[in-house]
C-alpha positions as CSV (number, residue, x, y, z in Angstrom):
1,X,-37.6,162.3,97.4
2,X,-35.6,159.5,98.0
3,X,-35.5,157.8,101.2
4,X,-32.1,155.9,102.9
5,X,-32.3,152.4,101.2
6,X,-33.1,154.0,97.5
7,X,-30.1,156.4,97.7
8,X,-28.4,153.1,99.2
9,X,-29.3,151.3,96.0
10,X,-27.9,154.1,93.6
11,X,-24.8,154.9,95.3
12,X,-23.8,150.8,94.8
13,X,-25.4,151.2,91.2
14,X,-23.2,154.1,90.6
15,X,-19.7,153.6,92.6
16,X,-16.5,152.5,90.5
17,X,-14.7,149.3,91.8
18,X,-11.2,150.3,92.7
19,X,-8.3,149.2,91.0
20,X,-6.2,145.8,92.4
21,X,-2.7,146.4,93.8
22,X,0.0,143.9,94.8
23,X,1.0,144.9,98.4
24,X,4.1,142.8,100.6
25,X,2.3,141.0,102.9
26,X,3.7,143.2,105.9
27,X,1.3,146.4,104.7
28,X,-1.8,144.7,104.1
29,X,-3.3,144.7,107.3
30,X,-6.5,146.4,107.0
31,X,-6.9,145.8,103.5
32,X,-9.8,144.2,101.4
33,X,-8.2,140.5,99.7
34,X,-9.5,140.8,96.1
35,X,-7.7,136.8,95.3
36,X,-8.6,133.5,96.7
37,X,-5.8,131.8,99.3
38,X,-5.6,128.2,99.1
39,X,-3.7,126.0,101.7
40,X,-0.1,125.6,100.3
41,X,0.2,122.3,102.3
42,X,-1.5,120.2,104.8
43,X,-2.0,121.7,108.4
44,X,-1.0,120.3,110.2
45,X,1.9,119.5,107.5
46,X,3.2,116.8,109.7
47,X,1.8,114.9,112.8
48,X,2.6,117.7,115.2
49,X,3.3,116.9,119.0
50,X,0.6,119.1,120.9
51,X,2.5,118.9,124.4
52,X,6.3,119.1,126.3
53,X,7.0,115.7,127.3
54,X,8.1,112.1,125.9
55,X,7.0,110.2,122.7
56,X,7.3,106.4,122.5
57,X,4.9,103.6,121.0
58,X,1.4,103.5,123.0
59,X,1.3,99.5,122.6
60,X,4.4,99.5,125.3
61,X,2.2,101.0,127.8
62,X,-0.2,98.9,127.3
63,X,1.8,96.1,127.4
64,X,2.7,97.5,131.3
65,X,5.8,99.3,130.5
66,X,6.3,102.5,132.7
67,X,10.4,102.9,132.7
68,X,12.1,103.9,129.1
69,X,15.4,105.2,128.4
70,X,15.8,108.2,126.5
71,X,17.3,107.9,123.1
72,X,17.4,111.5,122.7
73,X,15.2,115.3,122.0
74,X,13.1,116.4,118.8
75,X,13.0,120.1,119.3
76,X,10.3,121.9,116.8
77,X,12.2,122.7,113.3
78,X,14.6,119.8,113.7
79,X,14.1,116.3,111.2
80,X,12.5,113.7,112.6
81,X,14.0,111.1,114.4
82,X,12.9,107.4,114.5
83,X,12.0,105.3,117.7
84,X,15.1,102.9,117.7
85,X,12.5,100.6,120.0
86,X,9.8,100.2,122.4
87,X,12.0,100.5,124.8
88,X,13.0,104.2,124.5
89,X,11.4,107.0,124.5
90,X,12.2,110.3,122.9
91,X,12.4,113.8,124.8
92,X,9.8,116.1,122.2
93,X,8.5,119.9,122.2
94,X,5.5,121.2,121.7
95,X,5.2,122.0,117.7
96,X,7.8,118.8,116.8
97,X,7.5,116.5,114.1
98,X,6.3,113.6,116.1
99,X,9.3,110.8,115.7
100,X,9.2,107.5,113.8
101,X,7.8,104.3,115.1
102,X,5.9,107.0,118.1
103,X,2.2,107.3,118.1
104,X,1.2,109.2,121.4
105,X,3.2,111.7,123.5
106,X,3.1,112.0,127.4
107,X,3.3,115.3,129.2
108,X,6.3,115.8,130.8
109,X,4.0,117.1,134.0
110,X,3.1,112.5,134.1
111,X,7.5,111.7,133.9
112,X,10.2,111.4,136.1
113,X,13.6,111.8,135.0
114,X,16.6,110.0,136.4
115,X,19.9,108.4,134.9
116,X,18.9,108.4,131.4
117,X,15.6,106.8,131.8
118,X,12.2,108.1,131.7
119,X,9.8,107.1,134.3
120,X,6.0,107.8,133.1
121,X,3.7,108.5,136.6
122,X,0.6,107.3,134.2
123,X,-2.2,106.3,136.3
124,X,-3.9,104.5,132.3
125,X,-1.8,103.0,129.8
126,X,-1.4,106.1,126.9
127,X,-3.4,105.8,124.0
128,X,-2.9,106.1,120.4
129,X,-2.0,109.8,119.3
130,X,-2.6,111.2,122.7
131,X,-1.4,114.9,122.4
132,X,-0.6,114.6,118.2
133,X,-2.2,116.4,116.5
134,X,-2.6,114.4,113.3
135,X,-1.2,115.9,110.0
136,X,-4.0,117.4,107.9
137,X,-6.6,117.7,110.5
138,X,-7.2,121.5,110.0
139,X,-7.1,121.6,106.7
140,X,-5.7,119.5,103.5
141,X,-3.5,120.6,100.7
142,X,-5.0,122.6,98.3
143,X,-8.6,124.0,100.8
144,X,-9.5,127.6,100.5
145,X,-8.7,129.2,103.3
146,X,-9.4,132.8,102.5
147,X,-11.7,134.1,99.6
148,X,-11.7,137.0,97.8
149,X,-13.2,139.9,99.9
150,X,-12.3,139.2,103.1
151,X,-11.1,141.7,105.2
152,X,-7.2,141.4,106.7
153,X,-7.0,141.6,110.2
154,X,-4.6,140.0,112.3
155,X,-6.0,136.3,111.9
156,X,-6.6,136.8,108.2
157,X,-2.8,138.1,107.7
158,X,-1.2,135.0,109.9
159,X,-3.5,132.5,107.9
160,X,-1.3,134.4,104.3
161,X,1.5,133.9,105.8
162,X,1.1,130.3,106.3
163,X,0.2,129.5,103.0
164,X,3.2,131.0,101.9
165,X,2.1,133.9,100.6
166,X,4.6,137.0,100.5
167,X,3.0,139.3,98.4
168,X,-1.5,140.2,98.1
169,X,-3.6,141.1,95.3
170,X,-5.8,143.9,97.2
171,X,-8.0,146.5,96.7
172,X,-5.9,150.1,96.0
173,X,-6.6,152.3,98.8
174,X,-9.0,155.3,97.7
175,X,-7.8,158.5,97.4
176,X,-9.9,160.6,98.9
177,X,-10.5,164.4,99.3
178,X,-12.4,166.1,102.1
179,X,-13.3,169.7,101.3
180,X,-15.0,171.6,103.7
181,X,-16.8,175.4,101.3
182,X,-17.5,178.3,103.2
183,X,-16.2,181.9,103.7
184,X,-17.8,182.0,107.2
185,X,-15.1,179.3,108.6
186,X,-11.3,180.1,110.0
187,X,-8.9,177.3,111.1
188,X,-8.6,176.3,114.8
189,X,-5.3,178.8,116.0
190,X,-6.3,181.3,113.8
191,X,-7.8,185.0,115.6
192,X,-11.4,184.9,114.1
193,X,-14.3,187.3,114.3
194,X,-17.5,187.2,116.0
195,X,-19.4,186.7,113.0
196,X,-16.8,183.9,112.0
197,X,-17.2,180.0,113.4
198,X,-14.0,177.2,113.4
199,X,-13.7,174.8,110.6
200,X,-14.3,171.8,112.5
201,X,-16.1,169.8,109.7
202,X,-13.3,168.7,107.6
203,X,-11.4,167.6,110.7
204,X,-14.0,165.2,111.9
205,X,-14.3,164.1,108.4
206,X,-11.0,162.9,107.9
207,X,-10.7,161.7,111.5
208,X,-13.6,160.0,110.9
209,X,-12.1,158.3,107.7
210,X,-8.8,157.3,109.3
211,X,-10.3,155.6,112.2
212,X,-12.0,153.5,109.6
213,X,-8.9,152.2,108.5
214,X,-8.6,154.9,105.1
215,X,-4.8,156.1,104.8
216,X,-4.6,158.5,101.5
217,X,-7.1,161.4,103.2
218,X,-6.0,165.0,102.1
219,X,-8.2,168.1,102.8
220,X,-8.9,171.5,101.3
221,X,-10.8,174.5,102.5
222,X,-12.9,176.4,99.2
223,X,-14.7,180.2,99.8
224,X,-17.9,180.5,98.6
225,X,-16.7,181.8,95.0
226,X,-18.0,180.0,92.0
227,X,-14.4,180.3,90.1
228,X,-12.1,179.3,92.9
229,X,-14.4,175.9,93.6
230,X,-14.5,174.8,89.7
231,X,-10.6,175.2,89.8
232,X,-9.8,173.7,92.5
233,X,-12.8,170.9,92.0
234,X,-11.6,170.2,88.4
235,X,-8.1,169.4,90.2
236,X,-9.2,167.0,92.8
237,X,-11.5,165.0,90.2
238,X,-8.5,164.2,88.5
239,X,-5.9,163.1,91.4
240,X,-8.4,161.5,93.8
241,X,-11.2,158.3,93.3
242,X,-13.4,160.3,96.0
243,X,-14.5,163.9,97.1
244,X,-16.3,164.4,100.2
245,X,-17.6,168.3,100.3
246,X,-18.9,169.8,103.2
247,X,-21.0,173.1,102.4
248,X,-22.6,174.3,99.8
249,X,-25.3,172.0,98.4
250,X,-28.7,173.7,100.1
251,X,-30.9,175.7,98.5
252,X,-29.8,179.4,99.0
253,X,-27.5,181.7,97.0
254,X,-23.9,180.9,97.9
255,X,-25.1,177.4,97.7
256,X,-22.9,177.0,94.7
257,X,-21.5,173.3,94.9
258,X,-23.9,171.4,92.9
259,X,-23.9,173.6,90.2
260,X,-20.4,173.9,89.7
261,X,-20.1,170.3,89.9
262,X,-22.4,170.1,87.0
263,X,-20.3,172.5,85.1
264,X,-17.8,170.5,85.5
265,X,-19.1,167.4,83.8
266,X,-19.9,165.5,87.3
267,X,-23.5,163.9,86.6
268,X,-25.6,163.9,89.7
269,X,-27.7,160.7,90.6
270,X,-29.5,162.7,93.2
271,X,-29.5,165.8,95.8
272,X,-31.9,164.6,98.5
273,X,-32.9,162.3,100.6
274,X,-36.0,162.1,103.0
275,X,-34.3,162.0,106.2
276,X,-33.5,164.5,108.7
277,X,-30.9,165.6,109.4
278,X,-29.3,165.5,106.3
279,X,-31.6,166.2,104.0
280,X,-30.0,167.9,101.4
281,X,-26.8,165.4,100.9
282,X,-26.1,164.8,97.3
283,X,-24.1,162.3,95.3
284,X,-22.7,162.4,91.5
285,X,-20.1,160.7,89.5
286,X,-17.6,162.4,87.1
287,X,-16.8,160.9,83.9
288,X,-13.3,159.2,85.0
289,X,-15.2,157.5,87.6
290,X,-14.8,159.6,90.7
291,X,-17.4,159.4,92.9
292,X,-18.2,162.5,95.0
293,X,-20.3,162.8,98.0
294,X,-21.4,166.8,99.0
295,X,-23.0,166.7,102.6
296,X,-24.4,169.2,104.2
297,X,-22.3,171.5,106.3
298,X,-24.2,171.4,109.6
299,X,-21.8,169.5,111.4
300,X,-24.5,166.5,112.9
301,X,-25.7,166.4,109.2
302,X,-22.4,165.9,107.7
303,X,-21.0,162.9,110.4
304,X,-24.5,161.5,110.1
305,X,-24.3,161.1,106.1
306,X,-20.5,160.0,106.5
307,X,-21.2,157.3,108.5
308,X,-24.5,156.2,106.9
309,X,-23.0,156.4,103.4
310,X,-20.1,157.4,101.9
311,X,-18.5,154.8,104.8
312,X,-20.1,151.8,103.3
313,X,-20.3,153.2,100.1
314,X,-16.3,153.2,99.9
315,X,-16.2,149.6,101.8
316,X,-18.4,148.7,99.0
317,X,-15.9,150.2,96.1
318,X,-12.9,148.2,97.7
319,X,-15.3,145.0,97.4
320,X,-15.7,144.7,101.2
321,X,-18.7,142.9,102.2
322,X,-21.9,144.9,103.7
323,X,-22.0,144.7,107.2
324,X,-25.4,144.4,109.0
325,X,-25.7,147.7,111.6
326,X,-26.1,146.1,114.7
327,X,-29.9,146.0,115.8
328,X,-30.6,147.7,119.7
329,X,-33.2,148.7,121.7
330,X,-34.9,152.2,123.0
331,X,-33.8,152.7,126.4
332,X,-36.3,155.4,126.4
333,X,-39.6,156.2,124.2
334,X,-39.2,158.4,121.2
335,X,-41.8,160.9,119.7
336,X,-41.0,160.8,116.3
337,X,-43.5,163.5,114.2
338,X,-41.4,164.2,110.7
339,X,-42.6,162.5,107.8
340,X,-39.1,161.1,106.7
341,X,-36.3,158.7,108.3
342,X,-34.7,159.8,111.5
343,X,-31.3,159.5,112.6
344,X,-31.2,159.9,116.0
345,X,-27.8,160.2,118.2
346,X,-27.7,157.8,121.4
347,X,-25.4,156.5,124.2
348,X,-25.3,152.9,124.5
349,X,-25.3,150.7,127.3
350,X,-25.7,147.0,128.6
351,X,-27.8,145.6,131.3
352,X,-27.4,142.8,133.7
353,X,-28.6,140.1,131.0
354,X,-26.3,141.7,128.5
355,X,-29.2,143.4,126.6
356,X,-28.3,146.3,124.3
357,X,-29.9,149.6,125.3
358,X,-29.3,153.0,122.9
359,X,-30.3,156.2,125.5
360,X,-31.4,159.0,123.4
361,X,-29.0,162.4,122.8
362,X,-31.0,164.3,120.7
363,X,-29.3,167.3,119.7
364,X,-30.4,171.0,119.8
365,X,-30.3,171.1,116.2
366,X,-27.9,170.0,113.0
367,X,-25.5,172.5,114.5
368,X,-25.1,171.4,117.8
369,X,-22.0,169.2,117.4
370,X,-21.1,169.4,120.6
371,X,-23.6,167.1,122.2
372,X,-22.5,164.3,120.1
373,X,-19.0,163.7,122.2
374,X,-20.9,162.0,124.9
375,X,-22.9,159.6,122.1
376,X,-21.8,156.4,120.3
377,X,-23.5,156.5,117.3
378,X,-27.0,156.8,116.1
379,X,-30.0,154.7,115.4
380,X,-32.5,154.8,112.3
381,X,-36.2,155.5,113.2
382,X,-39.1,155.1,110.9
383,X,-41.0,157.9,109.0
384,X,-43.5,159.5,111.3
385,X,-45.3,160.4,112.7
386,X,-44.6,157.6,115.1
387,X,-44.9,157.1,118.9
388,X,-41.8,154.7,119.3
389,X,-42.0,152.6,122.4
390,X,-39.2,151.8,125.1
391,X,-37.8,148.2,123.8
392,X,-38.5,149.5,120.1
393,X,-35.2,147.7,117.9
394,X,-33.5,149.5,115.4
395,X,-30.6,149.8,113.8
396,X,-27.0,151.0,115.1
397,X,-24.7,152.9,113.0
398,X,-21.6,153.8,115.6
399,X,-19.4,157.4,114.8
């Protein structure tokens, strides 16, 4: 059987890049760049004044000069103006085009102001391009200031916008399907029998997807009839990039997912992986390139396998690049006995030296869902048996 980083492996092998789409720049926070931005001018583009105050020539302080008259104000946006002599100075605001014949700019906090003239409170003569900052000093004409694959947050959209760019070439959103199989479950609201449990799955699913930034997340509820999941299947392979099935893809009689998928034409690159829980997850593609991802329908094994793969996995389709999990320590020794990968659900915490500690939650079982509302996530343990010590580092994969 497979074990994590194998089923890693053949998930990137086997997961269709998603398509490019040209998005206004106003809707593409969040997204994946899939083009190169390159500075449309210098930045600075000009030599920039840095602080409020008064720009003159620094050779006339030097020279003693402390009293100038003002010739005038360069607010930020307006064209330059040009020094008419060393004997004035020029009013200027922070973000200005520093004026002609002016090489250094005092704060207005170091002037008095009287009659016209300027009176600088310098205890030093100013020096050349004090407060300027000097055009080109960030970045020249032409740099590359964004490459292809970065992801657009905040900084990343304000850094398009300034090289003029009004429109993005990113990755197309996937559209993805959550389907939770199963004639056991009854929506939340709904009166339901004692033999009968909520459908809860599917709604952490797509929660789960949303938080991660995914917008096109539809959901559909199957029963455990062989006919009614390869109708409704064949449908979704053809309008969405992704399925994510909950349900269905153990071993027992109404386990009847993966065979219907194969009836359908999806090919499966594997059902199982040696991990607990999650054990029986399995992964196929179709033929038009959708990739679809049936987890297990206890509830800790399906968040578990969300988060540990079909999360990266559709990162990795948009052309995101892999982020390293986050490496932490036992707050607590762990007794680990199966002979497979353990994912284990933990709170986390930091000490006085700013130390990262994960505090165990292990849960009841792959069913008990509820304990993991106190936890942030869960680390990776080792195939036991193992006696894992407090201080032990692992990896972090947060809900």
């Amino acid at each position: 059987m497979l074990d994590p980083p194998a089923a890693d492996k053949l998930i990137g092998d086997h997961l269709a890049c998603l398509p490019i789409e040209s998005l206004p720049l106003g809707q593409c926070g969040g997204a994946v760049l899939r083009e190169n931005i390159y500075a449309e001018r210098d930045q600075p583009p000009f030599d920039r004044v840095a602080m409020d105050g008064v720009a003159l020539a620094s050779s006339t302080t030097a020279a003693g000069w402390r009293r100038f008259k003002l010739q005038g104000t360069q607010a930020a946006g307006d064209p330059p103006l040009t020094l008419a002599s060393g004997e004035h100075c020029i009013e200027v605001m922070t973000g200005a085009v520093l004026p002609g014949g002016c090489d250094a700019v005092v704060p207005v906090e170091q002037t008095r102001s009287a009659e016209g003239y300027v009176e600088l409170t310098l205890e030093s003569p100013a020096v050349p391009w004090m407060h300027v900052a000097r055009r080109a000093s960030d970045r020249t004409q032409g740099a590359l200031l964004l490459p292809s694959g970065s992801v657009l947050h905040a900084p990343e959209v304000a850094v398009a916008a300034s090289a003029g760019m009004a429109r993005l070439r990113v990755s197309s959103q996937p559209a993805i399907m959550v389907v939770s199989t199963g004639n056991e479950l009854v929506e939340p609201g709904e009166p339901i029998a004692p033999h009968q449990i909520r459908r809860s799955n599917a709604y952490a699913v797509a929660a789960a997807l949303r938080q991660q930034g995914f917008h096109r997340v539809a959901e559909d509820h199957l029963p455990d009839d062989a006919g009614l999941l390869r109708d409704r299947l064949r449908l979704h392979l053809t309008t969405h990039e992704a399925l994510v099935l909950s349900g269905g893809v153990s071993m027992g009689r109404f386990d009847l997912v993966p065979k219907v998928l194969e009836e359908l034409g999806v090919r499966c690159v594997f059902h199982g992986i040696a991990q607990r829980p999650g054990r029986p997850m399995w992964f196929g593609t179709s033929g038009e390139g959708s990739a679809v991802f049936a987890l297990p329908g206890n509830p800790v094994s399906t968040l578990v396998c969300l988060v540990r793969y079909v999360v990266p996995a559709l990162f990795g389709a948009m052309g995101r690049p892999l982020v390293t999990p986050q490496r932490v320590a036992l707050a607590e020794p762990v007794d680990w006995q199966p002979a497979m990968t353990g994912f284990l659900p933990v709170r986390v915490a930091f000490d006085d030296w700013a130390r990262t500690w994960a505090t165990p939650c292990p849960t009841h079982n792959s069913g008990d869902f509820a304990a993991l509302a106190r936890t942030d996530g869960f680390v990776e343990l080792p195939p036991g048996p193992a006696e894992l010590a407090k201080g032990y580092v692992t990896r972090l994969f947060r809900w």
